[in-house]
C-alpha positions, 0 to 999 in steps of 0.5 A: 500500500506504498505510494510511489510519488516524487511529489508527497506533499502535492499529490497533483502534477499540472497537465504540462507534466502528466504522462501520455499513458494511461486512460484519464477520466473526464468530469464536467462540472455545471455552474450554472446547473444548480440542483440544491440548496445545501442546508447550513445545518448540512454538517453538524456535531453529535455530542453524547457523554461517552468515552468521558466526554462531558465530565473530565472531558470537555467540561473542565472540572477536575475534582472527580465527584466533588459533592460526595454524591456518587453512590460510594460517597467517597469514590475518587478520595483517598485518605492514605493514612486512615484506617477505616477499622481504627480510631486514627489517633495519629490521623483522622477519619472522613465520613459522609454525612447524608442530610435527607433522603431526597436524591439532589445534592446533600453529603457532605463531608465530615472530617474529624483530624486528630493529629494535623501532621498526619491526616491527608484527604486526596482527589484522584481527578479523572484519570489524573488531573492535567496541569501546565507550567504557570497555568492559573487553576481556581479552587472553589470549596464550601466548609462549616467550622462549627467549632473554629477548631480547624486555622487552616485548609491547605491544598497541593498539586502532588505528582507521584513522587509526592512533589508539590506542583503548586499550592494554596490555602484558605482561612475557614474563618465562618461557623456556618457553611460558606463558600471560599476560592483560591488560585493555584499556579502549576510550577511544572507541567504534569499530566497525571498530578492528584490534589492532596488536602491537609489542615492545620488544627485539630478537631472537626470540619466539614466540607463539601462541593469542592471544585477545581477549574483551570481559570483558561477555560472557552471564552473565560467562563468560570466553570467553563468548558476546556477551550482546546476541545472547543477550538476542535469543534469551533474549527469544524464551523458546524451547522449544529450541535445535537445533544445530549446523545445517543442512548443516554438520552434513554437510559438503561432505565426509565428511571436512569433517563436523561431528565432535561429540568434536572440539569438547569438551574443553579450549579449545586442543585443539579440532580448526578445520574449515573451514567449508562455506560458505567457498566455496559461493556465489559471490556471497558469497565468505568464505575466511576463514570457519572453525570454531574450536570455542570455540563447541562441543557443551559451549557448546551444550548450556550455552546451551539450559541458560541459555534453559530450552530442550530442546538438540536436536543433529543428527549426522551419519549417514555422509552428505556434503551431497547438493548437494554431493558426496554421499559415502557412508559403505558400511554396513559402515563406519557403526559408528563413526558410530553409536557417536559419537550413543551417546557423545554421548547419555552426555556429555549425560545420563550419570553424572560418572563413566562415560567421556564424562560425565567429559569433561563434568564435566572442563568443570564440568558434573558434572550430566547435561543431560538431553536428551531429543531427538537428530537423525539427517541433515540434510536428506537423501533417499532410499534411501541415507538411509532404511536409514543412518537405520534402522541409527542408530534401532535402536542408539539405541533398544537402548540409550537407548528414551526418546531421541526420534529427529527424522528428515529428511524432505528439503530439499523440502515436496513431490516424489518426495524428499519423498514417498518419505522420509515414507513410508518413515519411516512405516513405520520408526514414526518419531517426528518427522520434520523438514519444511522450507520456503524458498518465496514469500510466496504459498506461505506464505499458502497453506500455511497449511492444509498440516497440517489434513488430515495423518494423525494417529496416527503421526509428528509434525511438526517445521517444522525450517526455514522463511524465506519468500524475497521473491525466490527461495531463495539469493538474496542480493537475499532481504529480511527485509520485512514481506510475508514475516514477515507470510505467515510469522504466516499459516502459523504459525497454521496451524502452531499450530491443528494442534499436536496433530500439529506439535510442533516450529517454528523458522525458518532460518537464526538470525543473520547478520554485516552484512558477512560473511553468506552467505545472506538472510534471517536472523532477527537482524542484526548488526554488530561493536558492534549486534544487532536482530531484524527483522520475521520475529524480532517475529514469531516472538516474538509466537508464542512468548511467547504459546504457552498450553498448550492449544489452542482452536478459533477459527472463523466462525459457520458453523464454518470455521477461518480460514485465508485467506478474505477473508485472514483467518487465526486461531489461539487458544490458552489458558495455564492457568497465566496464566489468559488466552486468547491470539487470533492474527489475520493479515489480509494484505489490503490492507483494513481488517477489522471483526471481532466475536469471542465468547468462549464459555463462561467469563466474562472480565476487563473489558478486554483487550491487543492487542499489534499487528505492522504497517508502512505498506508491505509492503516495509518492513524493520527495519535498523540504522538503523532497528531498531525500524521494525516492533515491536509496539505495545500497546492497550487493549481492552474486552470487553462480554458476552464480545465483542470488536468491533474493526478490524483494518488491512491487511497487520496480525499481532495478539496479543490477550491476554484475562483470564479471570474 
C-alpha cells in the first residue's frame, strides 16, 4: 500500500507534466446547473457523554465527584493514612454525612483530624488531573467550622513522587457553611498530578462541593468548558450541535433517563445520574463514570450559541434503551413526558418572563435561543415507538407548528426495524427522520449511492450517526485509520450530491478520554493536558468548511455521477457568497488517477487550491504522538480554458477550491 510519488506533499502534477499513458477520466462540472440548496445545518456535531466526554472531558472540572454524591460517597478520595477499622489517633477519619433522603445534592463531608501532621484527604481527578507550567487553576470549596477548631485548609498539586506542583490555602474563618476560592499556579507541567488536602488544627470540619477549574477555560467562563476541545469543534464551523446523545438520552432505565429540568438551574442543585455506560461493556469497565450536570441543557444550548450552530436536543419519549431493558412508559402515563419537550421548547425560545424562560434568564440568558429543531427517541423501533412518537408530534405541533420534529428511524440502515419505522413515519408526514450507520469500510464505499434513488417529496434525511468500524461495531480493537475516514469522504459525497433530500450529517460518537473511553472510534482524542482530531475529524472538516450553498452536478462525459467506478467518487458544490466552486474527489484505489475536469459555463480565476487528505498506508492513524500524521496539505493549481488536468494518488480525499471570474 506504498505510494510511489516524487511529489508527497502535492499529490497533483499540472497537465504540462502528466504522462501520455494511461486512460484519464473526464468530469464536467455545471455552474450554472444548480440542483440544491445545501442546508447550513448540512454538517453538524453529535455530542453524547461517552468515552468521558462531558465530565473530565470537555467540561473542565477536575475534582472527580466533588459533592460526595456518587453512590460510594467517597469514590475518587483517598485518605492514605486512615484506617477505616481504627480510631486514627495519629490521623483522622472522613465520613459522609447524608442530610435527607431526597436524591439532589446533600453529603457532605465530615472530617474529624486528630493529629494535623498526619491526616491527608486526596482527589484522584479523572484519570489524573492535567496541569501546565504557570497555568492559573481556581479552587472553589464550601466548609462549616462549627467549632473554629480547624486555622487552616491547605491544598497541593502532588505528582507521584509526592512533589508539590503548586499550592494554596484558605482561612475557614465562618461557623456556618460558606463558600471560599483560591488560585493555584502549576510550577511544572504534569499530566497525571492528584490534589492532596491537609489542615492545620485539630478537631472537626466539614466540607463539601469542592471544585477545581483551570481559570483558561472557552471564552473565560468560570466553570467553563476546556477551550482546546472547543477550538476542535469551533474549527469544524458546524451547522449544529445535537445533544445530549445517543442512548443516554434513554437510559438503561426509565428511571436512569436523561431528565432535561434536572440539569438547569443553579450549579449545586443539579440532580448526578449515573451514567449508562458505567457498566455496559465489559471490556471497558468505568464505575466511576457519572453525570454531574455542570455540563447541562443551559451549557448546551450556550455552546451551539458560541459555534453559530442550530442546538438540536433529543428527549426522551417514555422509552428505556431497547438493548437494554426496554421499559415502557403505558400511554396513559406519557403526559408528563410530553409536557417536559413543551417546557423545554419555552426555556429555549420563550419570553424572560413566562415560567421556564425565567429559569433561563435566572442563568443570564434573558434572550430566547431560538431553536428551531427538537428530537423525539433515540434510536428506537417499532410499534411501541411509532404511536409514543405520534402522541409527542401532535402536542408539539398544537402548540409550537414551526418546531421541526427529527424522528428515529432505528439503530439499523436496513431490516424489518428499519423498514417498518420509515414507513410508518411516512405516513405520520414526518419531517426528518434520523438514519444511522456503524458498518465496514466496504459498506461505506458502497453506500455511497444509498440516497440517489430515495423518494423525494416527503421526509428528509438526517445521517444522525455514522463511524465506519475497521473491525466490527463495539469493538474496542475499532481504529480511527485512514481506510475508514477515507470510505467515510466516499459516502459523504454521496451524502452531499443528494442534499436536496439529506439535510442533516454528523458522525458518532464526538470525543473520547485516552484512558477512560468506552467505545472506538471517536472523532477527537484526548488526554488530561492534549486534544487532536484524527483522520475521520480532517475529514469531516474538509466537508464542512467547504459546504457552498448550492449544489452542482459533477459527472463523466457520458453523464454518470461518480460514485465508485474505477473508485472514483465526486461531489461539487458552489458558495455564492465566496464566489468559488468547491470539487470533492475520493479515489480509494490503490492507483494513481489522471483526471481532466471542465468547468462549464462561467469563466474562472487563473489558478486554483487543492487542499489534499492522504497517508502512505491505509492503516495509518493520527495519535498523540503523532497528531498531525494525516492533515491536509495545500497546492497550487492552474486552470487553462476552464480545465483542470491533474493526478490524483491512491487511497487520496481532495478539496479543490476554484475562483470564479
Amino acid at each position: 500500500m506504498t505510494k510511489m510519488n516524487c511529489y508527497p506533499l502535492l499529490a497533483i502534477l499540472l497537465i504540462c507534466s502528466i504522462s501520455a499513458k494511461g486512460q484519464k477520466t473526464k468530469l464536467e462540472v455545471d455552474v450554472t446547473h444548480s440542483i440544491a440548496e445545501i442546508q447550513p445545518t448540512m454538517y453538524g456535531i453529535f455530542f453524547e457523554d461517552i468515552n468521558f466526554a462531558a465530565d473530565g472531558g470537555v467540561y473542565a472540572e477536575m475534582i472527580k465527584n466533588r459533592g460526595f454524591e456518587f453512590d460510594n460517597p467517597k469514590m475518587g478520595w483517598q485518605e492514605p493514612n486512615s484506617n477505616s477499622y481504627g480510631f486514627n489517633k495519629k490521623s483522622g477519619i472522613a465520613n459522609i454525612i447524608k442530610s435527607s433522603t431526597d436524591a439532589s445534592s446533600n453529603n457532605f463531608c465530615r472530617v474529624s483530624i486528630e493529629n494535623d501532621s498526619g491526616y491527608v484527604l486526596i482527589n484522584e481527578g479523572f484519570r489524573g488531573m492535567g496541569i501546565k507550567k504557570n497555568a492559573k487553576y481556581r479552587l472553589s470549596l464550601m466548609t462549616k467550622n462549627s467549632k473554629l477548631e480547624i486555622q487552616k485548609v491547605r491544598i497541593h498539586f502532588v505528582d507521584e513522587t509526592g512533589q508539590v506542583l503548586g499550592e494554596c490555602s484558605i482561612t475557614p474563618e465562618a461557623r456556618d457553611w460558606k463558600t471560599y476560592t483560591a488560585t493555584l499556579v502549576a510550577t511544572e507541567t504534569n499530566p497525571k498530578v492528584v490534589l492532596k488536602i491537609t489542615f492545620e488544627g485539630n478537631g472537626v470540619i466539614d466540607l463539601d462541593n469542592i471544585s477545581l477549574f483551570p481559570v483558561n477555560t472557552w471564552k473565560g467562563r468560570e466553570n467553563g468548558l476546556r477551550e482546546d476541545i472547543v477550538q476542535l469543534l469551533a474549527d469544524l464551523q458546524p451547522g449544529f450541535l445535537r445533544f445530549p446523545g445517543g442512548c443516554i438520552v434513554e437510559g438503561r432505565t426509565l428511571a436512569q433517563r436523561y431528565q432535561w429540568k434536572k440539569t438547569v438551574g443553579p450549579l449545586w442543585d443539579r440532580t448526578l445520574l449515573i451514567n449508562r455506560w458505567n457498566t455496559e461493556f465489559g471490556h471497558r469497565p468505568t464505575p466511576d463514570y457519572f453525570q454531574s450536570f455542570g455540563l447541562g441543557f443551559f451549557e448546551y444550548f450556550q455552546l451551539a450559541e458560541d459555534l453559530g450552530a442550530e442546538p438540536l436536543p433529543i428527549l426522551g419519549c417514555g422509552m428505556a434503551c431497547q438493548f437494554n431493558t426496554g421499559e415502557l412508559v403505558p400511554l396513559a402515563d406519557l403526559d408528563p413526558y410530553v409536557q417536559d419537550a413543551l417546557d423545554l421548547i419555552e426555556f429555549a425560545n420563550g419570553p424572560a418572563d413566562s415560567p421556564w424562560g425565567q429559569v433561563r434568564n435566572s442563568m443570564g440568558h434573558p434572550e430566547p435561543f431560538n431553536m428551531k429543531y427538537i428530537g423525539i427517541g433515540n434510536e428506537q423501533w417499532g410499534p411501541e415507538y411509532i404511536e409514543r412518537y405520534a402522541i409527542f408530534e401532535k402536542a408539539i405541533k398544537e402548540q409550537y407548528p414551526d418546531i421541526v420534529i427529527i424522528s428515529s428511524s432505528g439503530p439499523f440502515p436496513e431490516g424489518d426495524f428499519f423498514e417498518y419505522g420509515t414507513s410508518e413515519l411516512k405516513k405520520l408526514n414526518a419531517e426528518i427522520i434520523d438514519e444511522h450507520y456503524y458498518n465496514t469500510p466496504e459498506w461505506f464505499r458502497d453506500n455511497a449511492t444509498r440516497y440517489d434513488d430515495y423518494a423525494r417529496g416527503g421526509a428528509k434525511i438526517f445521517a444522525g450517526e455514522y463511524a465506519a468500524q475497521s473491525v466490527r461495531t463495539t469493538s474496542p480493537e475499532n481504529k480511527n485509520n485512514w481506510e475508514c475516514a477515507l470510505s467515510e469522504a466516499a459516502f459523504i459525497t454521496g451524502l452531499e450530491r443528494n442534499a436536496d433530500l439529506v439535510v442533516m450529517t454528523s458522525y458518532a460518537p464526538l470525543l473520547a478520554h485516552q484512558d477512560g473511553w468506552q467505545w472506538t472510534p471517536n472523532l477527537i482524542w484526548f488526554n488530561n493536558l492534549e486534544a487532536y482530531g484524527t483522520a475521520n475529524y480532517h475529514v469531516q472538516k474538509l466537508f464542512s468548511n467547504h459546504r457552498g450553498n448550492e449544489l452542482l452536478a459533477i459527472s463523466t462525459f457520458d453523464g454518470k455521477v461518480v460514485a465508485g467506478e474505477n473508485d472514483l467518487f465526486a461531489s461539487s458544490v458552489k458558495n455564492t457568497n465566496s464566489g468559488e466552486i468547491f470539487v470533492k474527489l475520493v479515489n480509494t484505489s490503490d492507483k494513481k488517477q489522471q483526471l481532466e475536469i471542465d468547468i462549464k459555463n462561467q469563466q474562472l480565476e487563473g489558478t486554483a487550491t487543492a487542499l489534499i487528505l492522504s497517508s502512505d498506508q491505509l492503516t495509518d492513524e493520527n495519535s498523540f504522538e503523532n497528531p498531525k500524521k494525516i492533515i491536509p496539505r495545500e497546492s497550487e493549481l492552474s486552470a487553462i480554458n476552464n480545465h483542470l488536468s491533474l493526478e490524483i494518488d491512491p487511497y487520496t480525499f481532495m478539496v479543490i477550491k476554484i475562483g470564479l471570474e
